[in-house]
Every structure is written in structure tokens, then in C-alpha cells.
N, C-alpha and C positions, 0 to 999 in steps of 0.2 A: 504493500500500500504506500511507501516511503514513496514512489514512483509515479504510482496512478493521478494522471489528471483527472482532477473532479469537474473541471470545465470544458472538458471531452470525453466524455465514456466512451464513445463510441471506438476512439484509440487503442481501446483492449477491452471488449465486449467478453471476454473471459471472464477476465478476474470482475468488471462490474456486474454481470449477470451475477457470481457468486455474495460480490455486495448486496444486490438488490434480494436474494433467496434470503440474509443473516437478516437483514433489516426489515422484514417482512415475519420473520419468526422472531424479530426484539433476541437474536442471537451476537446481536451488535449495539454497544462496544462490550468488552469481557465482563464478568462476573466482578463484583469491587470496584467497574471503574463509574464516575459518573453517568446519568443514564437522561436523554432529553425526555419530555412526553410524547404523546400518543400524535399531538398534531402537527410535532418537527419529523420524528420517524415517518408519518405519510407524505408529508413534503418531501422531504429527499426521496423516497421511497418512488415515489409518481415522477419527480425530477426525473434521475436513472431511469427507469421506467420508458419516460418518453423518448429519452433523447438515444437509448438502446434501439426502439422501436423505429423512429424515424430514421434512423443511418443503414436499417435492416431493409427496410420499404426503398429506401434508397437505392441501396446496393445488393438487390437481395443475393442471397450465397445458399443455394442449394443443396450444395456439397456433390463429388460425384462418385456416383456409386462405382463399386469396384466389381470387378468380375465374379461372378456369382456362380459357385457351384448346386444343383442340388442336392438339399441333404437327404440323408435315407429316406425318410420320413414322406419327403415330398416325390422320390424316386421312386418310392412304391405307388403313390396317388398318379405318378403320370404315368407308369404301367399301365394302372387300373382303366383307368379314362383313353388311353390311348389303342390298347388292344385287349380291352375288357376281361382283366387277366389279376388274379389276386393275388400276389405274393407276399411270402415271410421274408421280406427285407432284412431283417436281424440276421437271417441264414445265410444269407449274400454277401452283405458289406456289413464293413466295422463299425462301430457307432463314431458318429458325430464328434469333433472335439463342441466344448462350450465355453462362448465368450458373451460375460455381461448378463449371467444370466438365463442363455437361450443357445441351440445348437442350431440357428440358422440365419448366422451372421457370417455374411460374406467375407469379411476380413479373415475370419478362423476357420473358415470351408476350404481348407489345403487341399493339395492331393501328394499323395506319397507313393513311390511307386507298390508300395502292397496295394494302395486304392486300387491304381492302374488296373492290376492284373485279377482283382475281385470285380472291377467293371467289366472284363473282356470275359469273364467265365462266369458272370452275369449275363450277361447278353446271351450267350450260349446258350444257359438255361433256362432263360426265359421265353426265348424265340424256339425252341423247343418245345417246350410246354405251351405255346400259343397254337403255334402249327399243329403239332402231332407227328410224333418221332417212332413209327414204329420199333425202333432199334431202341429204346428205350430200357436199360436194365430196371428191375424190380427193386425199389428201394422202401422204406418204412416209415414211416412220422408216426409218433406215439405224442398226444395228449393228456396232459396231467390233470385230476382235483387237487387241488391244496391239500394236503392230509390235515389240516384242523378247518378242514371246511363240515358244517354241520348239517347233514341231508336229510331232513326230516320232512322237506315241503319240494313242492313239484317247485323248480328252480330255474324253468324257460318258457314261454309263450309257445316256443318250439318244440318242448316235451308233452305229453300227450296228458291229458285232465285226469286227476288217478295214479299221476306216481309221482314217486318220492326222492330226490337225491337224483344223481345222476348227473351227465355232461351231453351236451351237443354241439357239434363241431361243423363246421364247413370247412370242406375239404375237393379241393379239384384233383377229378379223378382225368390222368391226361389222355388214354386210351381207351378205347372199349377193350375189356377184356376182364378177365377175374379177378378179384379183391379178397383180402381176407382180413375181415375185420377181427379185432383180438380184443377181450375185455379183462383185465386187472381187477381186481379187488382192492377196498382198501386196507391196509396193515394198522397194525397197530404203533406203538412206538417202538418195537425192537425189529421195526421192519418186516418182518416173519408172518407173526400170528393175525389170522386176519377175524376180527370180533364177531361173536352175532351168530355163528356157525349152528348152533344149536337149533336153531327154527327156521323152518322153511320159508326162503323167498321167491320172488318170481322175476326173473330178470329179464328185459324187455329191451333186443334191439332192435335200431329201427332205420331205414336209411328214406329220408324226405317223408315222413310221418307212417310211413308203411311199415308194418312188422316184418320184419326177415325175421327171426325165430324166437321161443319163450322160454329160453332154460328155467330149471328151477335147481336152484344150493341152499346149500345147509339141511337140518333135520336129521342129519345121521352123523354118529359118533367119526372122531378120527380114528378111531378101529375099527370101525365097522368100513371105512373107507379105505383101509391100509394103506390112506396115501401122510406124508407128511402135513402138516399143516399149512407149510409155504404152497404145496402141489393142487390144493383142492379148488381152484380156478383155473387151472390150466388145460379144461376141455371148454372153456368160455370163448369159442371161435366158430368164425362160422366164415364159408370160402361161397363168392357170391358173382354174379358177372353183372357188371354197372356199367352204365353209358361214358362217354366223355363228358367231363364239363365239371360243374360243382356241383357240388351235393349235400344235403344234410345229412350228417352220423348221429344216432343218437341211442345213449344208452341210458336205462334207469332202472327202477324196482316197481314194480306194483304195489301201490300202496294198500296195506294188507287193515286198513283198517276203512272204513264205510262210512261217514257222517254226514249227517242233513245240511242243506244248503243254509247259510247265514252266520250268524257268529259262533266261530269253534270254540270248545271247549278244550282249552289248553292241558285240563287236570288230568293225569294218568296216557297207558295206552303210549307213551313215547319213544319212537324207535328207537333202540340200542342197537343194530345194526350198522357197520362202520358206513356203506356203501362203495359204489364206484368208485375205483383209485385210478384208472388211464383206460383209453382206450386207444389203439396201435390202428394200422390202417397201411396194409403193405400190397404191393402189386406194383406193376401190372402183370399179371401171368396169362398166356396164351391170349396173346391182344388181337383183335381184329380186325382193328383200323383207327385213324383218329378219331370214326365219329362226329358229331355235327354239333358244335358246342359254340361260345357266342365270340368267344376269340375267331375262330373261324369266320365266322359271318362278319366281321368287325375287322378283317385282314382282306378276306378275298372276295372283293367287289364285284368280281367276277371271275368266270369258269370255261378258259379256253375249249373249244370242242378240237378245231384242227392244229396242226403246225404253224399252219401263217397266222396263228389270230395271236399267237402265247406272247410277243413281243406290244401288243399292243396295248393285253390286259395287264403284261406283268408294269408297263409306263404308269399303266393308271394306278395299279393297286400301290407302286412302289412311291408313286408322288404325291398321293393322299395317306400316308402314312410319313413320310418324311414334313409334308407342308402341319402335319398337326404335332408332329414330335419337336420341329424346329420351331412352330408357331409363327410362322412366316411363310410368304409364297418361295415353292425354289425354283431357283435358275435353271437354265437349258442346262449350263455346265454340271450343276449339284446333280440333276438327271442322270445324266454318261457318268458319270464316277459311280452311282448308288446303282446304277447298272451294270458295272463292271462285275461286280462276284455275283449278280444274279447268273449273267454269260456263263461265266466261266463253272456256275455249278452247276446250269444247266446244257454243259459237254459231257457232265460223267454222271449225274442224276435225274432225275425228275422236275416238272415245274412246281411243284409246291415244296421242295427242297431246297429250289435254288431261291423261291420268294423269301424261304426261311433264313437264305445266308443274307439275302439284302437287310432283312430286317434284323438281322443283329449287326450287320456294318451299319445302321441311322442308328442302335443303340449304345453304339461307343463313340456315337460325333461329337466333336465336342459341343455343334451348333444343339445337340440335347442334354447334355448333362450342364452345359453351364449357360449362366444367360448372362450376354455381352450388350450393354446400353453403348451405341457409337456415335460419337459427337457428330451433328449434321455437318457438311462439308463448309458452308460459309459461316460456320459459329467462331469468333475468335477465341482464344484462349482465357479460361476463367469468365467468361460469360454464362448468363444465366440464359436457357432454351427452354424451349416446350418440348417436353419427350412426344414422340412419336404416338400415333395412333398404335400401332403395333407392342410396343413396348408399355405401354398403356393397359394394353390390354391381357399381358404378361405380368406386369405388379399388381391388377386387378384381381385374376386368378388364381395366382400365388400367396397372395395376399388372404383370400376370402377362402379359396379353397385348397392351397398349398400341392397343386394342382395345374397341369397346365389349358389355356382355352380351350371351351369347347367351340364345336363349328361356328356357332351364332356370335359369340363374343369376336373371335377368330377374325367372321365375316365382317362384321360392322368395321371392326379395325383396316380389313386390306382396303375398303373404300373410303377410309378418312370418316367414316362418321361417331367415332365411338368419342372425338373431342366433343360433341355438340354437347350442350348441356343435358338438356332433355334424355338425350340417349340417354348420354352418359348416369344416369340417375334412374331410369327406368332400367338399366345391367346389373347397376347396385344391388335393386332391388330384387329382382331375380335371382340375381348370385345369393344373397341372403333368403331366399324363400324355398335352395336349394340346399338337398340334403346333405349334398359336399361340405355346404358351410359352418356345418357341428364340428369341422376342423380347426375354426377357431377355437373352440372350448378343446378339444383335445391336443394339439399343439400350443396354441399362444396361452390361453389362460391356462394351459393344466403346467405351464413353465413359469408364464409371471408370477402364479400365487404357491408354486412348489408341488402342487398338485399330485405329481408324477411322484412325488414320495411317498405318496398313500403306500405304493403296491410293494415297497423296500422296509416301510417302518415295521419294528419287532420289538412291542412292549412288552416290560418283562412281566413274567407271566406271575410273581409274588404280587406285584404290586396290580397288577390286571389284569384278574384271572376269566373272569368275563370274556378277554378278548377273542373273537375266533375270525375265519376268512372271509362268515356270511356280512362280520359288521365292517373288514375293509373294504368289502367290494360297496357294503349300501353306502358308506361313507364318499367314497369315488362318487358314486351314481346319482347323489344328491346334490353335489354342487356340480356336476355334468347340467345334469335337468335346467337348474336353476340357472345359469349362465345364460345356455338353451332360451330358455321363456324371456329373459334379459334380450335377447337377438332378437328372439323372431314377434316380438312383440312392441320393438322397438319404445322400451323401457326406459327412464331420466337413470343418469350415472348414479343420479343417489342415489335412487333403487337399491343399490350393492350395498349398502349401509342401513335402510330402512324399509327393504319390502316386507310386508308380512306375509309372507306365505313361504312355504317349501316344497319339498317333495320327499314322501316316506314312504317306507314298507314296515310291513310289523317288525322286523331286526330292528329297524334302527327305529323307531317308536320306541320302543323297550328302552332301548338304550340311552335316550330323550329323556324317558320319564310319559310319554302322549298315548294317553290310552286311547279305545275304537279304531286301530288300527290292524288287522288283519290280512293275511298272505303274506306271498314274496313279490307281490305288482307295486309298485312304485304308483303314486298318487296326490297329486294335489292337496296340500292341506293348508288352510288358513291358521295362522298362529297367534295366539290370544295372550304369551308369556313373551313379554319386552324381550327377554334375554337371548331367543333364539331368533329374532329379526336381523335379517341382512346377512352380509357374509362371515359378518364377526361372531354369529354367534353356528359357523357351520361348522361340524365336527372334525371335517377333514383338515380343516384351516387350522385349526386349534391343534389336533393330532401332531401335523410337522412341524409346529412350533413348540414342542413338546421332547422333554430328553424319553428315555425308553422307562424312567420309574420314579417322573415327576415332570410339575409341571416347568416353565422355565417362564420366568417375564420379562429378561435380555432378550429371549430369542423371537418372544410377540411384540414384544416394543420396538425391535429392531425391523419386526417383518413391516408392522404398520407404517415407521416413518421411511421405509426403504421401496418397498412396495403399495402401497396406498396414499401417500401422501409425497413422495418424490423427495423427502429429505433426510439421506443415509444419514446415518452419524460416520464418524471417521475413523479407520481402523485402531484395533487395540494398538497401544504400541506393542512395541515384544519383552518378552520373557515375564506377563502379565500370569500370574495363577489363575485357574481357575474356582468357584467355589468351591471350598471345603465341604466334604462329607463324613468326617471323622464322626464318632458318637455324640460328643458332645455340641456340635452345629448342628448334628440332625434331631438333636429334641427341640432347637427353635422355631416360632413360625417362620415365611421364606421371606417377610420383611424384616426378618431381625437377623435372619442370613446375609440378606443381602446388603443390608446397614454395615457388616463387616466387612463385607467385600468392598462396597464404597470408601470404606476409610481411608483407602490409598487416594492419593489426590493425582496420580495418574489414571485410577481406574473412574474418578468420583465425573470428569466433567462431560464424557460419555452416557454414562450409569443416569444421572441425572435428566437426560429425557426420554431415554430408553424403559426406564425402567416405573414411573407411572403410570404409562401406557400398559405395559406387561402387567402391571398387580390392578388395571380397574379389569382385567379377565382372569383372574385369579379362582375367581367363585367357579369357573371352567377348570375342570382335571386335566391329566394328560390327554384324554383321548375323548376331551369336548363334553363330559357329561358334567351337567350342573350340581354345584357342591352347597345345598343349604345352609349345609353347618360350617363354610367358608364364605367370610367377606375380602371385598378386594382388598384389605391388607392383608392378605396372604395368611390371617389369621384362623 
């Protein structure tokens, strides 16, 4: 500040934006030193203020973006949309580095060559599995339950009315040919013994709602079965011939109990049965052909009959798959190059072979794995432009549905109308009324608010023994919803601080305290108790601010002014302790804890608005459930 002109801010718009944040939070001048009032701090405050604004309006500075890779994330979405093909990204490529926060920041989107060589055998097997590779070896994907998941309720919309526990999976089957689906039991905690054996069940597989077969286990002793106790699911297979394409798997129990429609009776009668622990899914055996699945119809536009026609279809199929994966028209020349390995693999193969080798040459262009903004030709250097219709229509996308254009967006952009306003507002809204766009909530907000920690957090189980898989999943699925309805209802940003309502199932009721809540459907509920309005009072939010066998008020006070309100506090310095847990700090309340921890006058001027914030959510446990007999002094 020795330096800063006060009669030019605009001279280093750095450091005065940082004035202007202190002075607006009375974080300036320091603690002891004299302090003016309320209506010299809005003076200077609006001073700065303007004269920032006005040199901005001036000279606006866009900043320019740098070369942009897709991350996993979005690499699987442009798959999906591009040749209507689902893949396990995670299986492919490495996760994402993360900078600031988020894993899909351009500056941190490197490529290393391991990436390199996980794109090129990506591609491979991707265009593979699009196509249909006869030659395809038999491989397995197995499906896991959480082993402290608790199956006592039918547990998908996709499971049939009548059973209990269980998993269903969507799964693309790349061939027509045999499958053999495999069912696991679950074990207990020595891995081995699998519970519940003693009574008969009925277990119900099922592929896209159809029953393939009904086994029935348990009821008879492990001597009367002479098998070990690890062995007594191991005839739970069944070998099936399935079309190409996706399909629903589904395995579960018959629920062996019968009750009248309306409010269950929760008392007695409650499965002790572990249920389903995996279910495997291997083939293809004795394949017959690709089959007619929607990747297919999604790639080959058309269906050469003779010799002379196959050069004309394979132009159009190859250039409507390049123009939507580049998101731009391509050139004559981009044509002859992306034809080149179709040629050449249709001298020693088939045409739908050699379509297959084009389409994994556009899946390792770099015009699709990264997206390049290119200064217009007469823009001079450090000038501010209007991006492109095209590129417009790229951040649009990516933006809204982390995804690339579809035709309509596409379309409007190659004719220049997608600047118009009008358009441009009526795509918005579209792009928002499509189901792509719950990508927001599952990328951006499941990263801004931590989100994505739900499915990693492991409270200990002394201190919360309650916990099981069914309350991380409803905990996830309630601020999913809720974001949701936030979007598609085009909701005030307060909202996130003071709507009342949520979204429950009876797990997470229970775990609330909210009675009249029944199943495992998720549902609208209006909330009548202050404490659980908005997003502060959501359990998941509260959960990742939380250590694994307590709560923490550094780490909600840190989230709010870091996250929610845009003003971090500043890193600890180093070689700072953390709080003590010895005996005697743990019979204090966490404000007389943390009154210790304060007493250092390096840790005090941090702690000091961190830590208010944290103890007015104190009356919240670890894992978000309201603590009566705790007030926000942590007392």
C-alpha cells in the first residue's frame, strides 16, 4: 500500500479490488488501529468502487482463454451425445488434475504423454464398441453394493414392486451373442460368511424388467449342502443370448413379506438377510453380429448396396460425425485426410470397418479433444472481440451441459444467428429445460460446495453408528434435487439460503428427525423447522464440513466465507498445531476448545471470522442431524 495511488486505482486494479473486498467487510484498517464510521468506509468504498468500474468499461480486458482440453468428465458427455455410446470414463483415462477448486480448468488440463497413449486406446475402444467388432474377446464388468448398504426396501423405480435390496445396472451389451450374468451374495464382515442362510429366499433376475430366472437360497443347513459357506452362491448364474445395445440388469429378493397399501408398519418382521453383494456381466460368447443398437443408427446415415455408392456414403457418414465432434463445418482438406485410413482399411477389410478406423482417427484430433478460441485475423493485439458465433456456441454447451453442440445449437451458430439476442436467450432456455443440464448440479455445484465428498466421507463408526450407505446416497440425492428445482424453476440466488422446502425419503426423514415420510422415493417436502431451510441446513453440506468423529467450525466457517460469500480467509501460516484431543481438551465444550486454540495470536486473526460462523451451526452434528441439547456455543 506504501505505493498505491489513491488518486488512480485504476493503476493497479489488483491490489485496489483487494482494498475495496477489506473495506466493505470493515476488515480495514487492522484490529487496534483507529477505525473511521460507517459513512467515511462507504465513501471511499463507492470512490474505489467507481473509479475501478469506469477504467474497466473503458478498457474492458476479457482475459484470453487458453487452450482447452476436455476433461474426463466432459469426454464421456461428448461420447454420449456424439455417437450415443455410454462409457466408464474412469476405465479409460486418468482423473483430472485440480486447480482452484474444480478439474476443469484449462490452465491445469495438461496432457502427459500417458494421457496421449490412454486417448489413442480410447479411441480404439470406443469406436469399437460403437461399431461392433465381431472379433471382440469376452471380457467381465462386475458391479458392486456397498457392503453396509441396508436392503430392506425395493431400492429403484427400475426394480420390480415386491422386492427388497438388490442392484440395477445399465450395461451395453456390444454384440449379439451370449451373456452370463453372475450374482454374488453379500458377506458379512470376514468376507466369507454370507448372513440370513437359514431361511428361504427368492432371488429375482431380471434383464429390462423381464424375468430370466427365480432361484431360491438358503433354508438348508451348511451340511446338508456340503458346500463351504463362501461356495453356497456360486450356482447364482445364468448364461442368456441378449441383443446389442444397453440394457437393464437387475437383481433382487422377493420380498417375502405382504403389506397393505398406505402407511407401513415399521414394528417387527425386518429383514436380516444381508442381500445382493455384485453382480458380474461377462461375454460376449458365440456372437452373431453387431446387431442394431443406436450407436449404429447414430454413425451410419446410410447403407451402401453396391461398390460405387460406399465412397459417397462413407463422405457423408465421415463428415457429419467429424462436423459435430469438431463442432465446426470441415474443410475439403479435413475430408481427404479423415478419408485417408477409411481407404486404406477398406483395401484389406470391410466398409463398416474401415468407417470404424475413421472414427477413431476424429477421436484423437486434436480439433476434438481440445477446444482452441482463434483471434479473428484483423483483431490487434490485447484487444477486446466478440467471440465467434461458433465458439459461442461451444462455451454454451460446455458450459450448460459439459457436452458438446447439439445439431440445433450447432446450426444456428454456422449461420451467425446464435449472437442475436433473442436467439441467443430462447438456446438458454432450452439448454436449461434439457436433461443434459443436471450436469450443472453434478459437475459444477457437486465441486463448488464439495459435494463429490459425500461418496469418500467415512465417519467413525463409535461416534456414528447410525451411519450406513442408504443415508450417503439420500444425502447426495437431496441436494442433487434441490439445486435441480433451483435451475429448472428459475429460482432468486437467495433461495440457497432460504427456501423452504427439500427433498426426502424415509432414510433421510429419520435421520432429520421429519416424520410421515415413507419409502425409498424421494419427495417434495415443505419444511416448517427454520433450521433445515436452504442449503445450510443440508446434510451433505454439513457432513464434508465435518472431521470423521466430530463436528468442526474452522472447517464451516471456512466453507461459508470461501464458498458462499467469496471471502477466503488466508492460509494458516506453517508449522501451526492442530486442535488438541488429548483427555483433558476432550471433556470441554468445542468453544472452550477452540478458545485454546485461538490463544496463539498467529492462529487468533484467522480463527476470529472463521470460527463464528462455524459455532452458529454447531447445534448440526457431524453428519447434519440437529442436536437439541446443543446451542451454537458448541455447548
Amino acid at each position: 500500500m506504501d505505493t498505491a495511488d489513491v488518486d488512480h486505482p485504476e493503476g493497479n486494479p489488483a491490489v485496489w479490488e483487494k482494498v475495496l473486498h477489506k473495506l466493505r467487510a470493515r476488515e480495514m484498517p487492522p484490529p487496534g488501529a483507529p477505525r473511521p464510521d460507517n459513512d467515511t468506509y462507504d465513501s471511499l468504498a463507492n470512490y474505489v468502487e467507481t473509479a475501478l468500474d469506469k477504467a474497466a468499461a473503458a478498457r474492458p480486458n476479457p482475459g484470453r482463454p487458453a487452450v482447452y482440453r476436455l476433461s474426463r468428465f466432459q469426454y464421456a458427455n461428448a461420447i454420449r451425445d456424439l455417437i450415443a455410446l455410454e462409457i466408464d470414463a474412469a476405465s479409460l483415462l486418468p482423473a483430472d488434475d485440480s486447480g482452484y477448486g474444480f478439474d476443469n480448468i484449462g490452465d491445469v488440463l495438461t496432457v502427459s504423454p500417458l494421457l496421449l497413449e490412454k486417448y489413442l486406446a480410447a479411441a480404439s475402444t470406443v469406436s469399437r464398441l460403437a461399431v461392433g467388432d465381431p472379433s471382440l474377446a469376452p471380457t467381465s464388468t462386475e458391479f458392486h453394493v456397498p457392503p453396509a448398504t441396508v436392503q430392506n426396501e425395493r431400492e429403484s423405480r427400475d426394480l420390480p414392486i415386491g422386492s427388497r435390496g438388490g442392484i440395477v445396472v445399465r450395461h451395453h451389451f456390444p454384440l449379439d451373442a451370449e451373456y452370463i450374468v453372475k450374482v454374488r451374495l453379500q458377506r458379512g464382515k470376514d468376507a466369507t460368511t454370507i448372513l440370513g442362510m437359514s431361511e428361504k429366499r427368492q432371488l429375482d433376475i431380471r434383464l429390462d424388467g423381464r424375468r430370466l430366472q427365480l432361484f431360491t437360497v438358503g433354508g438348508q443347513s451348511q451340511a446338508d449342502r456340503g458346500n463351504p459357506q463362501g461356495d453356497l452362491d456360486e450356482g447364482l448364474e445364468i448364461r442368456i443370448r441378449v441383443s446389442a445395445g444397453s440394457h437393464l440388469v437387475a437383481s433382487t429378493f422377493v420380498k417375502d413379506t405382504v403389506k397393505p397399501e398406505g402407511v407401513l408398519d415399521r414394528a417387527g418382521n425386518q429383514a436380516f438377510f444381508e442381500g445382493v453383494g455384485s453382480v458380474s456381466i461377462a461375454g460376449p460368447y458365440v456372437p452373431t453380429g453387431p446387431g442394431e443398437t443406436a450407436s449404429r443408427r447414430r454413425i451410419f446415415l446410410c447403407h451402401p448396396r453396391r461398390l460405387d455408392e460406399e465412397d459417397a456414403c462413407a463422405t457423408r457418414i465421415i463428415t457429419t460425425l467429424a462436423r459435430r465432434a469438431y463442432r465446426r463445418p470441415i474443410t475439403n482438406d479435413e475430408i481427404a485426410s479423415l478419408l485417408t485410413p477409411y481407404r486404406s482399411a477398406r483395401h484389406t477389410g470391410g466398409f463398416e470397418d474401415a468407417i470404424r478406423r475413421a472414427l477413431q482417427r476424429i477421436l484423437v484430433s486434436p480439433a476434438f479433444l481440445f477446444r482452441v478460441e482463434v483471434d479473428p485475423a484483423k483483431a490487434s493485439s490485447g484487444s477486446a472481440y466478440r467471440v465467434s458465433d461458433l465458439e459461442l456456441a461451444s462455451r454454451l454447451s460446455f458450459f450448460l451441459w459439459s457436452s458438446i453442440p447439439d445439431d440445433e445449437l450447432l446450426g444456428l451458430a454456422e449461420r451467425d444467428k446464435l449472437r442475436e439476442r433473442a436467439v441467443l436467450e430462447r438456446q438458454v432456455a432450452r439448454m436449461l429445460a434439457d436433461p443434459r443440464a443436471t450436469t450443472l448440479v453434478s459437475n459444477f455445484v457437486a465441486q463448488w460446495l464439495y459435494l463429490r465428498n459425500v461418496a469418500s466421507v467415512l465417519p467413525d463408526p463409535s461416534a456414528f453408528p447410525d451411519f450406513d450407505e442408504n443415508l450417503r446416497a439420500a444425502l447426495a440425492r437431496e441436494t442433487d434435487l434441490f439445486f435441480e428445482s433451483m435451475l429448472r424453476e428459475d429460482r432468486s440466488l437467495l433461495d440457497l439460503l432460504r427456501a423452504d422446502y427439500t427433498f426426502l425419503n424415509e432414510r433421510l426423514a429419520r435421520h432429520y428427525g421429519i416424520p410421515g415420510i415413507h419409502g425409498n422415493e424421494f419427495r417434495r417436502v415443505t419444511l416448517t423447522s427454520e433450521e433445515r431451510k436452504g442449503l445450510l441446513g443440508k446434510g451433505s453440506l454439513l457432513t464434508v464440513t465435518s472431521y470423521p468423529n466430530r463436528t468442526s467450525p474452522t472447517l464451516r466457517g471456512k466453507f461459508v466465507l470461501e464458498n458462499l460469500l467469496g471471502s477466503p480467509p488466508p492460509p494458516p501460516p506453517p508449522n501451526v498445531s492442530s486442535l488438541k484431543e488429548d483427555a483433558d481438551v476432550s471433556r470441554l465444550g468445542m468453544r472452550q476448545r477452540m478458545e485454546l486454540h485461538r490463544a496463539s495470536p498467529a492462529c487468533s486473526s484467522c480463527h476470529a471470522r472463521m470460527d463464528p460462523i462455524g459455532f452458529a451451526l454447531e447445534s448440526f452434528d457431524g453428519l447434519g442431524r440437529w442436536r437439541a441439547d446443543v446451542d451454537s456455543s458448541g455447548v
